[in-house]
N, C-alpha and C positions, 0 to 999 in steps of 0.2 A: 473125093469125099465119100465117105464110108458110111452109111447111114443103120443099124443094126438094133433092131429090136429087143428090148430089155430081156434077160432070164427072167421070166415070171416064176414065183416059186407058192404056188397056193396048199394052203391047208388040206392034206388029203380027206379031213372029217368033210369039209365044204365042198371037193368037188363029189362025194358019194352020198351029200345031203343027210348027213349024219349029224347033223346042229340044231340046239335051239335059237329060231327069233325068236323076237319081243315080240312079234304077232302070235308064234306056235305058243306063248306060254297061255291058259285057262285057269283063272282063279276062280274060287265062287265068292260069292257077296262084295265084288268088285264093279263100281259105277265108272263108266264112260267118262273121260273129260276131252272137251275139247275148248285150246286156246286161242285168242281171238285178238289179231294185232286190236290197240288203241286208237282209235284217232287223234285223242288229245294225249299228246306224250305226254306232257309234265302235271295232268290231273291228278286232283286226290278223289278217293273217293269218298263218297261220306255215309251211302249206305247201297244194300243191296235186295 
């Protein structure tokens, strides 16, 4: 039994770090969001 590691074939931009992330992009007058499991799954909600 022959066991043989895949051809990897990666994007030359990515291995010479030549991409943008969603972290490297800088907007201005952009707010933060962060989301936050529920505890109660099937709540409504009625105000905030």
């Amino acid at each position: 039994m022959s066991e043989t590691s895949p051809v990897r074939v990666d994007n030359p931009r990515l291995l010479r770090g030549r991409v943008n992330f969603t972290d490297d992009v800088h907007l201005d007058r952009i707010v933060p969001a962060v989301f936050v499991p529920s505890s109660m799954v099937h709540a409504e909600i009625f105000s905030i």
